[in-house]
C-alpha positions in Angstrom: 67.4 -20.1 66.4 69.1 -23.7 66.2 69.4 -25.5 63.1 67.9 -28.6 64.4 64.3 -26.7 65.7 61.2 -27.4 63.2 58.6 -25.4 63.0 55.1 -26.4 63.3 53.6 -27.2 59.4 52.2 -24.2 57.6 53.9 -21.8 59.5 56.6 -19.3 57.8 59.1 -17.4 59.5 60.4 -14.5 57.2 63.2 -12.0 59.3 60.8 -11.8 62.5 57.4 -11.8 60.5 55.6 -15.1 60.9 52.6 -16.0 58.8 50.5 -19.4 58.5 50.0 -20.9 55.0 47.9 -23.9 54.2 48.8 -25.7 51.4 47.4 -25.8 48.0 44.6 -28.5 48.9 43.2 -26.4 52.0 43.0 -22.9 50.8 39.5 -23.9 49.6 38.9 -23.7 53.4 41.6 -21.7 55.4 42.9 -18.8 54.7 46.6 -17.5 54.7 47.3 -15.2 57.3 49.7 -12.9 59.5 50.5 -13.9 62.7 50.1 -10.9 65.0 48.7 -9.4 67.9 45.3 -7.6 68.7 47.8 -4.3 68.3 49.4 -5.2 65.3 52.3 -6.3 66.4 54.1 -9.5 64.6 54.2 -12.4 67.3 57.2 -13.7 69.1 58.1 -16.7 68.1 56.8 -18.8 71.3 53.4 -17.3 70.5 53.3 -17.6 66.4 54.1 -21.2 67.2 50.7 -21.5 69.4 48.9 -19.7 67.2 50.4 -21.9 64.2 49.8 -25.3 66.1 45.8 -24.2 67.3 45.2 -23.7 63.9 47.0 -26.7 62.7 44.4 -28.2 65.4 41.5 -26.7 63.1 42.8 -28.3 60.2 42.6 -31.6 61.8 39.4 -31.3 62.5 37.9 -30.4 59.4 39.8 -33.0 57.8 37.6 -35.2 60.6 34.5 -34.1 59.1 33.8 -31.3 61.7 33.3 -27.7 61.4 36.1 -25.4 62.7 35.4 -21.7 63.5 38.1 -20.5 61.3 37.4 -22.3 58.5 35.4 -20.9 55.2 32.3 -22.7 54.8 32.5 -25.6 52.8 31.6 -24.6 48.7 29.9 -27.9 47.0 31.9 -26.5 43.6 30.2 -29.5 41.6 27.2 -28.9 39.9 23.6 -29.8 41.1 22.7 -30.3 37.6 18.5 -30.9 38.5 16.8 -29.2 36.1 16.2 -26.4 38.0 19.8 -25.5 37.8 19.4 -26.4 33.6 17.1 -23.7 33.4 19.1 -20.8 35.6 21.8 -21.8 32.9 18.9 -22.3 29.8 17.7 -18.7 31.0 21.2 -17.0 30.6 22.2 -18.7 27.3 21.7 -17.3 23.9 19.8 -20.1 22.7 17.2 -18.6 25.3 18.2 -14.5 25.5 18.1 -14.9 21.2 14.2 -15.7 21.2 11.6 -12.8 20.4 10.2 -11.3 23.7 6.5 -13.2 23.6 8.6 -16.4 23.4 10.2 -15.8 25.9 7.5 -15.0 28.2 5.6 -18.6 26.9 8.9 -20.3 27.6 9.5 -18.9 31.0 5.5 -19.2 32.2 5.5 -23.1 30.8 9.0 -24.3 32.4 7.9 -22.6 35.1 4.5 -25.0 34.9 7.1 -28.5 34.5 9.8 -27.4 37.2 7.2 -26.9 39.7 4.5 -29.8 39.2 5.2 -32.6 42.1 6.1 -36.0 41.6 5.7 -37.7 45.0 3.6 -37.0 47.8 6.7 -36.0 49.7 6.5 -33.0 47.9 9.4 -33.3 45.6 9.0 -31.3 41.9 10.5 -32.1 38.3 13.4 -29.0 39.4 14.7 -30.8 42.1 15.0 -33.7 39.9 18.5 -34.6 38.1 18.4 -34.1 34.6 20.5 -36.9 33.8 17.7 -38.9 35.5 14.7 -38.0 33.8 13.5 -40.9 31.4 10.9 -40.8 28.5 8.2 -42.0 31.2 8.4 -39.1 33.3 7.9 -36.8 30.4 4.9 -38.7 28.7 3.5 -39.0 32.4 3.4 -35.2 33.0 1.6 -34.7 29.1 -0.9 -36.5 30.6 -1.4 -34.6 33.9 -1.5 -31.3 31.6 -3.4 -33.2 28.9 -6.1 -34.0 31.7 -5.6 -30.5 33.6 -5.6 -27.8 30.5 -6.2 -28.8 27.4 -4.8 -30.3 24.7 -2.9 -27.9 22.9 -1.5 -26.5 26.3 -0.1 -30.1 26.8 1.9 -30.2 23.9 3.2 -26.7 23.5 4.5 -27.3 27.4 6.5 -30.2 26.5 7.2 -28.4 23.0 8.8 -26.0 25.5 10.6 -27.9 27.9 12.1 -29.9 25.2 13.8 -26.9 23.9 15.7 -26.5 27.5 16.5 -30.2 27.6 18.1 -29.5 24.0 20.3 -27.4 25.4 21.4 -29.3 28.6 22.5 -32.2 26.3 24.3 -29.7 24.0 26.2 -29.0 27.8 26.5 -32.7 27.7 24.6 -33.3 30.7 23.2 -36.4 29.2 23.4 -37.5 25.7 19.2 -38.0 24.8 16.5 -35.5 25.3 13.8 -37.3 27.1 10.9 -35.2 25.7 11.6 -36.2 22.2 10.2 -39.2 20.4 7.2 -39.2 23.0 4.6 -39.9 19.6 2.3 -37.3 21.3 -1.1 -37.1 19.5 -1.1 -33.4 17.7 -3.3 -31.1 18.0 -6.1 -30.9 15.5 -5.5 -27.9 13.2 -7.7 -24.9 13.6 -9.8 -24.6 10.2 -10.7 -21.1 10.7 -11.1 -18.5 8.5 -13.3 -15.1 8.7 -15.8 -14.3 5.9 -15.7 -10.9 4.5 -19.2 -10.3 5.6 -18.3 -11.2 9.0 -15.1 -8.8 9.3 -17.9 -6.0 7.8 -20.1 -7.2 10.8 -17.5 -7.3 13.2 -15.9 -4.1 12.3 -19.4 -2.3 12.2 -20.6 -3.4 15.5 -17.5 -2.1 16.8 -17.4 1.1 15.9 -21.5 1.1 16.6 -20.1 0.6 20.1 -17.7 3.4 20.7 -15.0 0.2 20.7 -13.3 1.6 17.5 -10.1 0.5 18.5 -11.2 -3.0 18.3 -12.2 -2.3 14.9 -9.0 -0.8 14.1 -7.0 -3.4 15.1 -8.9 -6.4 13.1 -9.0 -4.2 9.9 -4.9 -3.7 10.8 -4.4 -7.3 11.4 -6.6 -8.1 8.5 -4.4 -6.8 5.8 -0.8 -6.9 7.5 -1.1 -10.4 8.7 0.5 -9.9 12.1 -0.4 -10.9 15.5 -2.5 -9.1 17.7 0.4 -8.0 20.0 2.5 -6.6 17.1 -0.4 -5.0 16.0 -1.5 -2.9 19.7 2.0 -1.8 19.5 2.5 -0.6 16.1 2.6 3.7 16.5 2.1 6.4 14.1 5.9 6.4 13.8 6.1 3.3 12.1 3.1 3.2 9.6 4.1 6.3 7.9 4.6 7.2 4.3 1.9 4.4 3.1 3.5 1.7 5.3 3.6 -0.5 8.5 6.5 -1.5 9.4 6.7 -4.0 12.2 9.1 -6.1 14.7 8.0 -9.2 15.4 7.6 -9.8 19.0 7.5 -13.5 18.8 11.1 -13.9 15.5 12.2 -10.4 15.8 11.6 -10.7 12.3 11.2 -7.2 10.7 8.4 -6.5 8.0 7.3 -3.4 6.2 4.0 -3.7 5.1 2.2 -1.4 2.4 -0.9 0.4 3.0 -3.9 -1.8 1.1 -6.7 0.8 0.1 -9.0 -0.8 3.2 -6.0 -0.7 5.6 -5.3 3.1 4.3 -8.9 4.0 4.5 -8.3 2.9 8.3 -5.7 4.8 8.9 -7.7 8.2 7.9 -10.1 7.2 10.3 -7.8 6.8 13.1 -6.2 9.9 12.5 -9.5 11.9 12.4 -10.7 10.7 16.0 -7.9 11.6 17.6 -7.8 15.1 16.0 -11.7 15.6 16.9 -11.1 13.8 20.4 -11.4 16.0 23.9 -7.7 16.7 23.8 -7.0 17.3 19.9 -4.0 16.0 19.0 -2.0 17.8 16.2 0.9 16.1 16.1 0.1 12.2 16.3 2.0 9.7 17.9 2.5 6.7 19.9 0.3 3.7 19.7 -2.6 3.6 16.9 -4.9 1.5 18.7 -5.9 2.6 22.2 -8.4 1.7 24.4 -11.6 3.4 25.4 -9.9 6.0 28.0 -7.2 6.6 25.5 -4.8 4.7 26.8 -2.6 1.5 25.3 -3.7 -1.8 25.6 -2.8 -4.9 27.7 -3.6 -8.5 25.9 -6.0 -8.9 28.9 -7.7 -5.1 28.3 -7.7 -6.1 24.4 -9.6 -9.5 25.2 -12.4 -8.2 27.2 -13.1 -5.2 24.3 -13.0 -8.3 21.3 -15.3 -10.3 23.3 -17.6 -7.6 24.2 -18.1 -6.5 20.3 -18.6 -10.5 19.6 -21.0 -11.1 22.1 -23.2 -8.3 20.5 -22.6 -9.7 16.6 -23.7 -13.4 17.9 -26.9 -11.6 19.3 -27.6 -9.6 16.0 -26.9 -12.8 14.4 -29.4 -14.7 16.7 -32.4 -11.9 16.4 -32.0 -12.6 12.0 -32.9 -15.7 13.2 -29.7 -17.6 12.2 -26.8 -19.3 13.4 -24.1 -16.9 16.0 -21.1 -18.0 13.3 -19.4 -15.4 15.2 -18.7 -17.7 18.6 -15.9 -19.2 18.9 -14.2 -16.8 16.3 -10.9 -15.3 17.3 -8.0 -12.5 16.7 -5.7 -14.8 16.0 -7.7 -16.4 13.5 -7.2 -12.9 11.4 -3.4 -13.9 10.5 -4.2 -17.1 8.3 -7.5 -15.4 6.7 -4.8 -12.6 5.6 -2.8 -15.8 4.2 -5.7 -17.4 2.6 -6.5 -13.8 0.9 -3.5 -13.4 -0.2 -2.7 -16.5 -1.6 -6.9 -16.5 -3.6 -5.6 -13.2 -4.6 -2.9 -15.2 -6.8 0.8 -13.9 -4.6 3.4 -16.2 -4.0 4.5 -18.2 -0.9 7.3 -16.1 -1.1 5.2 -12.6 -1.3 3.3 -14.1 1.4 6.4 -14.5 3.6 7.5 -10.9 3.1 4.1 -9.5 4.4 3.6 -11.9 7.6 7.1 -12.8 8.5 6.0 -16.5 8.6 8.6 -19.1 7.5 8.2 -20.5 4.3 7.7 -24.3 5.7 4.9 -22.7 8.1 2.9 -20.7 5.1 2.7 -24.1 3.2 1.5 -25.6 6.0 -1.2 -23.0 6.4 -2.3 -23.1 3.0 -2.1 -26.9 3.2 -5.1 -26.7 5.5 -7.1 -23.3 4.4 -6.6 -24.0 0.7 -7.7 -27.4 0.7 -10.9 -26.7 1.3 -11.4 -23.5 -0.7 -13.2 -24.5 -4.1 -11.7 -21.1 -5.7 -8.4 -22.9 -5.7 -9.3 -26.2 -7.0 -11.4 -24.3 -9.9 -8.7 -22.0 -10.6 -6.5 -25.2 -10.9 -8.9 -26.7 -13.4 -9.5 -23.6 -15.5 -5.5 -23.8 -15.6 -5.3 -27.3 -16.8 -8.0 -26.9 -19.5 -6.1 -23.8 -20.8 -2.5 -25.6 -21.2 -4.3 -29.3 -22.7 -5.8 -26.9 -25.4 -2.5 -25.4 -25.5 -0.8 -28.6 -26.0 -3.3 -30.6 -28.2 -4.2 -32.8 -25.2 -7.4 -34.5 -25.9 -7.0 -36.9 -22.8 
């Protein structure tokens, strides 16, 4: 081979053995490869530099903006960055993965609600939207559109949601504001709710009256652990042994063990006793405590149907004594704050309260901010207190 021959770019000739490499800014799209025939054999040089100067050929056209046959398809390696793509990353991060598993599932269903409502008639949706575009606007536009479609609360605990994955695309510095914050949405009224003992006794009594036992079970288990109602269908004979029930918070993944009150205990016995006398006696118990009618566990969908059922038929007991169905409008979750209203009448701390529901300190005050206030107990309680320490003191005035 003369000194003065070139070969064609890309192409390397190695003791008979020629093989085509693109430089570093093409191997994105072509790859290196041996020059040989459809047997095997390494290519004379007359024929590696064809095959060297064809491909060459494809290289100028893709520069060109065409698509040649050899080439690897073209890889857009910069990110979309529309909010769908936030929450395929929000989804995968632990700021996500780290939440209890109901919170999770109220996240995921929610986004799911802002990523896929339109915002033209073209048919383009929030997802397909930019993040780094979104403005404050937008955001207080779609409140309204829930606001006006669901309700209220669902409005705000949406954009409650969605905010949380915008925090995390500007901790990726995507942009450096979250647009759903600052929107001075009107709150949601608090719900002032609390059962009267003589209404649990109703409640419970009914149940039971209607072979719906379970449901009973479950308010007198909420009623005196303070959890919610799906901690409470999955809490099994395994972990409400030796006098107490010990729970994992679905929503924190907050841990509680909860003693036995006499009521809850009483309960308990009860529970235990039906499913030794049931069709199938069971002598050793386990799994779930509260089952449904068939013996079998219950879905939140299941559970709601059995709680409305026994309602229903308190509100008509209530209407044939000729009063008012206080009953209506009454509901499980209402249970959790009446078991932090009890507790705190009963004279415990914030703090003992915490260790029983799992609530955060900041959200127990705020419960007891609004039950308390209008409890007279507590403001005569206060009094008797004030009297008892001015006497103390020699305070006339």
């Amino acid at each position: 081979m003369s000194s003065k021959f070139r070969l064609p770019a890309y192409l390397k000739w190695r003791d008979g053995r020629p093989r085509w490499e693109p430089g570093p800014r093409l191997r994105h799209a072509f790859k290196a490869r041996d020059l040989k025939t459809a047997d095997g054999e390494w290519l004379r040089l007359e024929a590696a530099i064809a095959a060297a100067e064809a491909l060459n050929d494809e290289v100028s056209i893709w520069r060109a903006g065409g698509t040649p046959k050899n080439a690897k398809p073209k890889i857009n390696r910069k990110p979309s960055r529309t909010c769908d793509h936030l929450w395929q990353l929000y989804s995968e991060s632990p700021a996500y993965l780290e939440l209890g598993d109901l919170t999770r599932r109220d996240y995921k269903s929610k986004i799911g609600i802002f990523l896929d409502t339109k915002i033209d008639d073209g048919g383009k949706t929030f997802g397909q939207i930019m993040f780094a575009a979104l403005a404050q606007s937008d955001m207080f536009s779609f409140w309204e559109e829930i606001y006006k479609a669901r309700g209220h609360t669902m409005a705000n605990s949406t954009v409650s949601a969605v905010r949380s994955m915008f925090s995390y695309g500007v901790m990726k510095g995507w942009r450096a504001n979250n647009p759903a914050r600052s929107l001075k949405l009107k709150k949601v009224a608090p719900r002032i709710v609390v059962w009267e003992p003589s209404l649990v006794e109703a409640f419970v009594a009914k149940a039971d009256a209607l072979g719906l036992e379970s449901v009973g079970d479950a308010v007198v288990i909420g009623l005196h652990t303070g959890q919610r109602q799906g901690d409470v269908l999955r809490l099994e004979f395994l972990s409400a042994e030796s006098g107490r029930a010990k729970f994992k918070q679905g929503k924190t993944n907050a841990r509680v063990s909860v003693p036995f009150s006499p009521a809850l205990q009483n309960r308990i016995e009860q529970i235990k006793a039906r499913r030794r006398a049931g069709q199938v006696a069971e002598l050793r118990l386990e799994g779930v405590l509260v089952r449904d009618r068939k013996g079998g566990e219950y879905s939140r969908e299941s559970f709601g149907r059995d709680f409305r059922e026994v309602r229903d038929a308190v509100a008509a007991d209530q209407l044939d004594a000729g009063g008012e169905a206080t009953i209506l409008g009454r509901q499980y979750l209402d249970l959790r704050d009446t078991a932090i209203t009890r507790l705190a009448l009963a004279g415990a701390t914030v703090a003992e309260i915490r260790a029983i529901s799992g609530h955060s300190l900041e959200t127990i005050h705020k419960v007891l901010a609004h039950y308390l206030a209008i409890d007279d107990r507590m403001a005569d309680a206060a009094i008797a207190k004030l009297k008892i320490w001015m006497e103390q003191e020699g305070i006339a005035i």
